[in-house]
N, C-alpha and C positions, 0 to 999 in steps of 0.2 A: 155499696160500701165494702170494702176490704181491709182485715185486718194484718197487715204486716207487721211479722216480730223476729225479732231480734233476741237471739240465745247467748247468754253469757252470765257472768257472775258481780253481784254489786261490789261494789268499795272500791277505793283506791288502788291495792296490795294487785287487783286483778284486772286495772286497768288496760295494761296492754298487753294481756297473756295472749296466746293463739286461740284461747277458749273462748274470748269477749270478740271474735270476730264477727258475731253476729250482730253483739250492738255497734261494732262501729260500721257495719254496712249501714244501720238505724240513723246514724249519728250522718252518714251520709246525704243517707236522702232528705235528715230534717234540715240540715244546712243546707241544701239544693233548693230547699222548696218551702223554706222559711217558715216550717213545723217547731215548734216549742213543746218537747217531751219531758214536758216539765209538771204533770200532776200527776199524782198517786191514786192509783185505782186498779182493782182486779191485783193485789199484792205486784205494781209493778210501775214502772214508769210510761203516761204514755200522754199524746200528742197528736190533735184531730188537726187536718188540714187537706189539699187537695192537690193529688197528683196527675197530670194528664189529664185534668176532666171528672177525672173517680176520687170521691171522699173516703178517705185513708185514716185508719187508728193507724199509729205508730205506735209497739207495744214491746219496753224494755221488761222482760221479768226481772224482779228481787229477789226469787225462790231458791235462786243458784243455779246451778245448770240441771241438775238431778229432777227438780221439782218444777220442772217447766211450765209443764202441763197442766198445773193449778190454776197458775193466771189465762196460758192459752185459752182454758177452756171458759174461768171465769168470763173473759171478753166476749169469748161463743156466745157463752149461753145470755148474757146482757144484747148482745148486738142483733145475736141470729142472725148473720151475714149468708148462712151457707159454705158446706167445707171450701166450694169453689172458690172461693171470694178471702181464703187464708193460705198468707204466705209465709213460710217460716225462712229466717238465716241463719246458717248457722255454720261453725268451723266442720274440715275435713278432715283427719290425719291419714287416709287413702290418696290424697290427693296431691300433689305438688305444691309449693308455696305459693299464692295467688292464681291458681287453676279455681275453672267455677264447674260448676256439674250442677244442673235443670235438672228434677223430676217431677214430673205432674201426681204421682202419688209411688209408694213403694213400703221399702221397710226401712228400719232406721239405720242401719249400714254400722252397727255400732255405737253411735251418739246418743249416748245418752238423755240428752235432753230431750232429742225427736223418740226418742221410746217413751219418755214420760207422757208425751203428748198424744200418741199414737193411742197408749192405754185409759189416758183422759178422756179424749173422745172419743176412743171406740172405733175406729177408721185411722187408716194410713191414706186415704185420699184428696189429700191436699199439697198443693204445692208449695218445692221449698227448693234454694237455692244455697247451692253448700259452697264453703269456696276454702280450696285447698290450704291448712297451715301445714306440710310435711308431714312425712312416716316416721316416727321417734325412731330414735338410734336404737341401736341395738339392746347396752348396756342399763337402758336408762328405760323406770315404770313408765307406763302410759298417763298417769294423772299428773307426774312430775313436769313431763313432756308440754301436756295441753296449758298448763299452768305455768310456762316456761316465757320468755320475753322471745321475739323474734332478734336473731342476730344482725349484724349490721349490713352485713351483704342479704340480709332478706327484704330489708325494706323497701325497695322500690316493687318489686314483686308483691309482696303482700298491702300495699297502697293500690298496687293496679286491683288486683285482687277484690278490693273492697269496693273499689272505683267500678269496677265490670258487674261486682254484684248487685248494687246499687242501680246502675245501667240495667241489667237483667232484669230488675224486677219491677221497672217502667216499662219498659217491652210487654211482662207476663200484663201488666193492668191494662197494658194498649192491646189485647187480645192476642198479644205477639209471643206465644209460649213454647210452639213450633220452632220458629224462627230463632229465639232467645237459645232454645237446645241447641238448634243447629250449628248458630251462630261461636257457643261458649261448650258445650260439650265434645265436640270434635279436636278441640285442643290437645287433650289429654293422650287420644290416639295420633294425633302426631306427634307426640314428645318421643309415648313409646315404640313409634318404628325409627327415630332417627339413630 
C-alpha cells in the first residue's frame, strides 16, 4: 500500500492558489481512477482505491500547509506503509510554472509543508513530486506569492503541470522512479541552457 498526499490548504479562498498544487495533482489522480477523497480521517481528507495494481490512500491535509506533517504522519503510523511506499506533492516556487522535479528523498528545498513532514517523521526519505508554480517577483512576500491565483497565460502550463505530476507518480508506484526523473527532471536543465 502507498500513501499519496497532496500539500495544500482547505477552503474555498485557497482553492486555486499555487500552494494547493498538491491537491490538485490529488484531485488528479482521484478523477483518473475513480477514487472518492471524500472521508475525514488523520485531520484530513482522504480516499482508498487502486492505482496500477497498488492500493493507494489519497491524503488531502486540513492542517494547512505548515502543519502537514500531523496528518502525514497520522496516516504512517495507522498504515505503516514504510517511508518507501509515501509520496508527497506538492508546489515549487524554485521551479518554473508546470515543471516537475522527482526526488527519491532530500531536504525540503524551502516548503514548508515537506519541513513539517520531514520533522514529523523523522526522515527525509521519502519520495515526493514537486511541480513548478514560479519564482515570485521581486517586489512581492513569498506567502502573498504562493497564496496568489495563477495568471491567465499560466494556465495551460500549470494544468500540464498537474497532468505530468499526476503521470509521475503512476510511474513512481509502477517501480518506474528512475525513469519518472529522467523522464520529468531534465526539463528544467533544458529550459536553462536555451
Amino acid at each position: 500500500m502507498y500513501i499519496i498526499a497532496g500539500l495544500g490548504n482547505p477552503g474555498r479562498e485557497y482553492k486555486y492558489t499555487r500552494h494547493n498544487t498538491g491537491f490538485e495533482v490529488i484531485d488528479k489522480l482521484a478523477y483518473d481512477y475513480n477514487i472518492n477523497v471524500n472521508r475525514s480521517k488523520f485531520s484530513a481528507m482522504c480516499g482508498e482505491g487502486i492505482i496500477g495494481g497498488e492500493k493507494v490512500i489519497l491524503l488531502k491535509p486540513l492542517t494547512y500547509m505548515n502543519l502537514s506533517g500531523n496528518a502525514v504522519a497520522a496516516a504512517m503510523n495507522f498504515y505503516k506503509p514504510g517511508l518507501d511506499k509515501l509520496i508527497v506533492c506538492c508546489d515549487d516556487v524554485n521551479l518554473p510554472v508546470g515543471s516537475i522535479r522527482i526526488r527519491k528523498q532530500g531536504s525540503d528545498g524551502g516548503q514548508k509543508g515537506l519541513r513539517n513532514i520531514i520533522e514529523m517523521l523523522g526522515s527525509d526519505g521519502f519520495c515526493r513530486v514537486r511541480v513548478g508554480v514560479g519564482e515570485k517577483p521581486a517586489a512581492m512576500e513569498l506567502k502573498n506569492w504562493v497564496l496568489s491565483g495563477f495568471m491567465l497565460e499560466e494556465r495551460d502550463d500549470i494544468i500540464k503541470g498537474m497532468t505530468d505530476g499526476a503521470d509521475a507518480v503512476c510511474m513512481i508506484l509502477r517501480g518506474e522512479v528512475n525513469e519518472a526523473m529522467s523522464k520529468y527532471n531534465k526539463k528544467k536543465k533544458v529550459m536553462e541552457n536555451e
